[in-house]
LOSESE-245972 format. One record per residue (C-alpha): residue number from 1; x, y, z. Coordinates in nm, 3 decimals, decimal comma. Each point is the difference from the previous one (the first is absolute). Last residue first. Layout:
BEGIN
<atom NUM; <X; Y; Z>>
...
//
This chain:
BEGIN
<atom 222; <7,854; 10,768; 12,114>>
<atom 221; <-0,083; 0,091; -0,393>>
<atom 220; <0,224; 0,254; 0,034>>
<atom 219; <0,274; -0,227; 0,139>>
<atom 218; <-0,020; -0,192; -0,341>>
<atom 217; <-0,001; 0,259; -0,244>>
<atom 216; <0,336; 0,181; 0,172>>
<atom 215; <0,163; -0,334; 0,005>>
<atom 214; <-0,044; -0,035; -0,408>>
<atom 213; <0,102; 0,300; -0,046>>
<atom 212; <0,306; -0,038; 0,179>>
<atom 211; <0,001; -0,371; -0,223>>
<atom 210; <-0,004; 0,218; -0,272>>
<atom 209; <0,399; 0,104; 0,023>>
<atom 208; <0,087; -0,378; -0,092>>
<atom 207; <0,109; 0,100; -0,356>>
<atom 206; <0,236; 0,253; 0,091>>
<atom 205; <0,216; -0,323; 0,112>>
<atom 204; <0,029; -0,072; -0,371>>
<atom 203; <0,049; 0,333; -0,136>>
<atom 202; <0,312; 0,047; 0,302>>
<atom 201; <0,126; -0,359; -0,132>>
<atom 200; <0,038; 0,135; -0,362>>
<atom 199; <0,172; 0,304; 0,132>>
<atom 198; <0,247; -0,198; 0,188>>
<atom 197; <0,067; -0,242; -0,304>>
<atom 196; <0,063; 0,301; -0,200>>
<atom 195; <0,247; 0,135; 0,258>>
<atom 194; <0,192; -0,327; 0,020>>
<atom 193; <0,036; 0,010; -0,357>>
<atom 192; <0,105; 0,330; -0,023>>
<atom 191; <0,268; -0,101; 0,294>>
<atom 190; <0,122; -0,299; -0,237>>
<atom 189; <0,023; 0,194; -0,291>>
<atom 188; <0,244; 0,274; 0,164>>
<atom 187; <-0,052; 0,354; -0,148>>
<atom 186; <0,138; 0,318; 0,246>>
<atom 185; <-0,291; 0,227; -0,009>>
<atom 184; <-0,214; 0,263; -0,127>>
<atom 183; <-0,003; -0,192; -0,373>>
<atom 182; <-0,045; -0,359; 0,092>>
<atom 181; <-0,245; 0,107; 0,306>>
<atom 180; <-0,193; 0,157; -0,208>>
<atom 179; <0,021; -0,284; -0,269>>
<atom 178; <-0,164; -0,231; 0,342>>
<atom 177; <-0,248; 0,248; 0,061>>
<atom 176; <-0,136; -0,031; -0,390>>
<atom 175; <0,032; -0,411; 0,076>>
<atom 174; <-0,251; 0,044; 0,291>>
<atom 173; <-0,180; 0,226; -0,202>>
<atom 172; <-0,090; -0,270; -0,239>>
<atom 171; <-0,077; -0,225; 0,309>>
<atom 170; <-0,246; 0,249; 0,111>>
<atom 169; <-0,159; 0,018; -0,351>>
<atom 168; <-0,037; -0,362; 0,012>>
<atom 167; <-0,164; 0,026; 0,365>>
<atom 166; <-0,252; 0,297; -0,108>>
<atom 165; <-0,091; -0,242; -0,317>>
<atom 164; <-0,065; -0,324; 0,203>>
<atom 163; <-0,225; 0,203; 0,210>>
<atom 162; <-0,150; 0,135; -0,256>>
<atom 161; <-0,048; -0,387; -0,192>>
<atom 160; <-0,156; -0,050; 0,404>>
<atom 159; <-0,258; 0,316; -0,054>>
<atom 158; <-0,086; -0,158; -0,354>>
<atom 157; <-0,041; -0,362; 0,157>>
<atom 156; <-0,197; 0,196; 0,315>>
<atom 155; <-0,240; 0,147; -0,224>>
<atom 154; <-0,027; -0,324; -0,221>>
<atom 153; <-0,085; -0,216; 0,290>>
<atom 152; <-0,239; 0,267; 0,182>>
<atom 151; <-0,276; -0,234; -0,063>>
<atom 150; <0,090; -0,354; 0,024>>
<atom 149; <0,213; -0,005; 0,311>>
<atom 148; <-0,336; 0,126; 0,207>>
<atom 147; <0,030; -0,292; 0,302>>
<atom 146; <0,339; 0,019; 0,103>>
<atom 145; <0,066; 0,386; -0,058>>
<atom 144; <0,321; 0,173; -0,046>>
<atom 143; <-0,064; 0,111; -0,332>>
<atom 142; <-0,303; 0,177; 0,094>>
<atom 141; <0,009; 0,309; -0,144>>
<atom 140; <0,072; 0,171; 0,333>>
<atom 139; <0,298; -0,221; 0,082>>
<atom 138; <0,159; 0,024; -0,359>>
<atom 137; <-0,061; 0,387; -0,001>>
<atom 136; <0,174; 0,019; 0,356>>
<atom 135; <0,308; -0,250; -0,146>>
<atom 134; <0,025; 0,231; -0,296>>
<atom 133; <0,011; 0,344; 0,207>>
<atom 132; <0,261; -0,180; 0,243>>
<atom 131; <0,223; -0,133; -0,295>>
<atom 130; <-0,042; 0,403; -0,171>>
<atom 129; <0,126; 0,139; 0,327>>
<atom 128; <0,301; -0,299; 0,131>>
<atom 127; <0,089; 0,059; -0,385>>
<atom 126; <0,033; 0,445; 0,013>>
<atom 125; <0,138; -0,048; 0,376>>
<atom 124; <0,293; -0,214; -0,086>>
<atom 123; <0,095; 0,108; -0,333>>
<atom 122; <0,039; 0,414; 0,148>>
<atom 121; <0,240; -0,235; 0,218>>
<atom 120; <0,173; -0,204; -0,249>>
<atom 119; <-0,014; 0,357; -0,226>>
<atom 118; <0,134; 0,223; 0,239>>
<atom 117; <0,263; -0,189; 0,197>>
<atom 116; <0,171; -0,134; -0,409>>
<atom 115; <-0,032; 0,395; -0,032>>
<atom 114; <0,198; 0,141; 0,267>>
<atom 113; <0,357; 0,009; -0,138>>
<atom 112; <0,270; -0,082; 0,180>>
<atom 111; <0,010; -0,408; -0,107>>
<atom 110; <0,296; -0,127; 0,207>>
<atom 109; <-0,041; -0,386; -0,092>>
<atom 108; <-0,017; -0,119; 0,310>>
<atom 107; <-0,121; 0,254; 0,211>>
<atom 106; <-0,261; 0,176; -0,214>>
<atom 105; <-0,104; -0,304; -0,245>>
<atom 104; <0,027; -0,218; 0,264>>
<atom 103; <-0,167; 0,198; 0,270>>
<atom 102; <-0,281; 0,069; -0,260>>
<atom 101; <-0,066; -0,374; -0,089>>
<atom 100; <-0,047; -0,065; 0,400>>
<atom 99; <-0,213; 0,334; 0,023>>
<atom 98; <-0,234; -0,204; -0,292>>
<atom 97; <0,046; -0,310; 0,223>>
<atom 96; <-0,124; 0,183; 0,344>>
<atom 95; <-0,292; 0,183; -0,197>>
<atom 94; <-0,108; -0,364; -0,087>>
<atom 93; <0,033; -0,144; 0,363>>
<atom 92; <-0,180; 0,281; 0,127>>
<atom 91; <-0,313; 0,027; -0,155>>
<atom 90; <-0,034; -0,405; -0,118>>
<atom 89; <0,111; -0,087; 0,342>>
<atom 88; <-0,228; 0,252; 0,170>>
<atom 87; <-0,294; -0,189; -0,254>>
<atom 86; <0,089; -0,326; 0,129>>
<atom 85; <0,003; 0,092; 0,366>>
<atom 84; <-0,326; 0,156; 0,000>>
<atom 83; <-0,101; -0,307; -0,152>>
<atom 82; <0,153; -0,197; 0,321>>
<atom 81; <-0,190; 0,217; 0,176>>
<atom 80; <-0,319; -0,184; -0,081>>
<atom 79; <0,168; -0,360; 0,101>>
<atom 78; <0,182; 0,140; 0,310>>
<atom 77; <-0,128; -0,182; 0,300>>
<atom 76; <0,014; -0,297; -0,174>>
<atom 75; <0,325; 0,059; -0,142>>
<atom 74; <0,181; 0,113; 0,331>>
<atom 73; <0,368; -0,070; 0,012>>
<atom 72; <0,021; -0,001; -0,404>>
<atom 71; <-0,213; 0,328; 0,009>>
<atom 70; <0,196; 0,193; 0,248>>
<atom 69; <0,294; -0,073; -0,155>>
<atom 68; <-0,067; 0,109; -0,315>>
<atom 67; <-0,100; 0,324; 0,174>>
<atom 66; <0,331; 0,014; 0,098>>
<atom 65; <0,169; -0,077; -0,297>>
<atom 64; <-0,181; 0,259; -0,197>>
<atom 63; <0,090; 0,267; 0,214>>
<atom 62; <0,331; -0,089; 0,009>>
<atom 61; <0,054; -0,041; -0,365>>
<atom 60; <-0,180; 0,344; -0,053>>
<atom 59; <0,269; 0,143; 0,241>>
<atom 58; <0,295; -0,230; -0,180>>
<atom 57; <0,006; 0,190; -0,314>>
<atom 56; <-0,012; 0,402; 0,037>>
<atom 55; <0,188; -0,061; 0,279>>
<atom 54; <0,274; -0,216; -0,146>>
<atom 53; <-0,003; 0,298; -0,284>>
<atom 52; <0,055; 0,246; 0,263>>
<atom 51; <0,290; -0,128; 0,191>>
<atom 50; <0,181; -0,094; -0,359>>
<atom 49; <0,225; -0,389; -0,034>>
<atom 48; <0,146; 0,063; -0,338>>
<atom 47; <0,024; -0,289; 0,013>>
<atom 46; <-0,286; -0,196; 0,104>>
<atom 45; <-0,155; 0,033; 0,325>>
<atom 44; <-0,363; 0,136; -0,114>>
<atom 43; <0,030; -0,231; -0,302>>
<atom 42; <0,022; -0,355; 0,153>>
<atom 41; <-0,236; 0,048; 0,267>>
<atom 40; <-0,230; 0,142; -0,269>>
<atom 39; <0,033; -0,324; -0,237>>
<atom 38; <-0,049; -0,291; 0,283>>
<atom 37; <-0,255; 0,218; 0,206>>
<atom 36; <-0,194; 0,083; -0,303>>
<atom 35; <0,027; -0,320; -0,155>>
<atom 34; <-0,118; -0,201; 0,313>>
<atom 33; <-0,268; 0,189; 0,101>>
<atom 32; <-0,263; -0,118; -0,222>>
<atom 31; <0,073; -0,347; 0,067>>
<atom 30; <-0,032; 0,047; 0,371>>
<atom 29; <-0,330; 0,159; -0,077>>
<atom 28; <-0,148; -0,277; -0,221>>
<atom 27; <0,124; -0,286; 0,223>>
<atom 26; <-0,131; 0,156; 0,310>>
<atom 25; <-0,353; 0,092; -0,133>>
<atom 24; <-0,040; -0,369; -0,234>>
<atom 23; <-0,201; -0,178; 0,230>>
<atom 22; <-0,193; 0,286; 0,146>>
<atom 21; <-0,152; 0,049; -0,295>>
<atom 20; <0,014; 0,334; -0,166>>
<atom 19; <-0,298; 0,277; 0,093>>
<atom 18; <-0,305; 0,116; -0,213>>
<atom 17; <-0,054; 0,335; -0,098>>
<atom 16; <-0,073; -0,050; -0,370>>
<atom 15; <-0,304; -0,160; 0,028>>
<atom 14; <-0,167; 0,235; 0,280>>
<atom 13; <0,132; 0,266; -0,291>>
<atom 12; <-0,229; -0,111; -0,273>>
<atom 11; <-0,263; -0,032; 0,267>>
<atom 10; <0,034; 0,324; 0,077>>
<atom 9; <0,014; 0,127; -0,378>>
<atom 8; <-0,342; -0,202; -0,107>>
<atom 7; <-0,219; 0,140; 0,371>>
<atom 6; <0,109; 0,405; -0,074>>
<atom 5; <0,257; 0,149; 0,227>>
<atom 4; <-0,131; 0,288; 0,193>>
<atom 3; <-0,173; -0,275; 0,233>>
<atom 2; <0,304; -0,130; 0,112>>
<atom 1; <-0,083; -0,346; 0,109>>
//
């Protein structure tokens, strides 16, 4: 035990660093894969077919698939690195999506101007920020816990209402990158709504990022 960590907080995180089942390993990471190999296959080679933007999209695909790989070959060997996994799919496979959104707007729909890039990525670090500063608070206050779910209960239900706030707010500027993108660029409804659904999948991949957190935890206490 880390002896700069006081007795409540480490076992607050032995809790929280506990691994997935090996029944469920391959299901839940072929699962996870499938949309962004389905959707960023489709995108890196669609018209207008761009070096750079297939780059930009199919490195992070690689990466992921290969450690994927590794893990559906190998669960047993790989049930702690399988978090790893998660949270380099939440990292990657969310920046991947909101660069998915961008070579739509840029390629597809001819946006010049640089703003629809600045805010979805300015987006993308401010809510992966404030979602990591919640889910630390939440794991030092206890919320993670099995056997203190009494206490920090109203903590973690006002840190979770935040959570639910940051996410709203991210969907509202979702919609404000989606206007950009009406009034930099060419309009077509059913590329906006592509782009929106792109955006919404990047927030819901972000969402796995603590499982890298959750890995770290666990070695150190190996």
């Amino acid at each position: 035990m880390n002896s700069s960590v006081p007795q409540q907080k480490q076992s607050f995180i032995d809790d929280f660093t506990g691994v997935y089942p090996l029944r469920i390993i391959r299901s839940q990471t072929v699962s996870l894969l499938l949309l962004p190999n389905i959707l960023l296959l489709i995108l890196a080679f669609a018209d207008p077919y761009q070096p750079l933007w297939a780059w930009v999209l199919l490195t992070p695909l690689a990466v992921l698939d290969i450690l994927g790989l590794m893990i559906v070959l190998f669960p047993a060997r790989m049930q702690a690195f399988h978090l790893f996994f998660l949270g380099v799919l939440g990292i990657l496979g969310s920046a991947a999506f909101t660069a998915a959104a961008n070579k739509l707007a840029y390629a597809t729909l001819g946006m010049s101007s640089p703003w629809f890039l600045i805010v979805t990525g300015a987006g993308y670090i401010i809510v992966f920020g404030l979602l990591y500063s919640i889910h630390i608070k939440l794991l030092y206050g206890g919320y993670y816990s099995r056997e203190d779910n009494d206490m920090p209960s109203e903590n973690g239900s006002g840190l979770r209402k935040s959570q639910g706030i940051i996410l709203a707010f991210s969907g509202a500027g979702v919609l404000i990158g989606s206007l950009l993108v009406k009034a930099f660029g060419g309009y077509s409804m059913k590329i906006m709504l592509i782009i929106l659904l792109l955006l919404i999948i990047a927030l819901a991949y972000m969402m796995l990022a603590g499982n890298i957190h959750k890995y770290i935890l666990l070695k150190r206490r190996h």
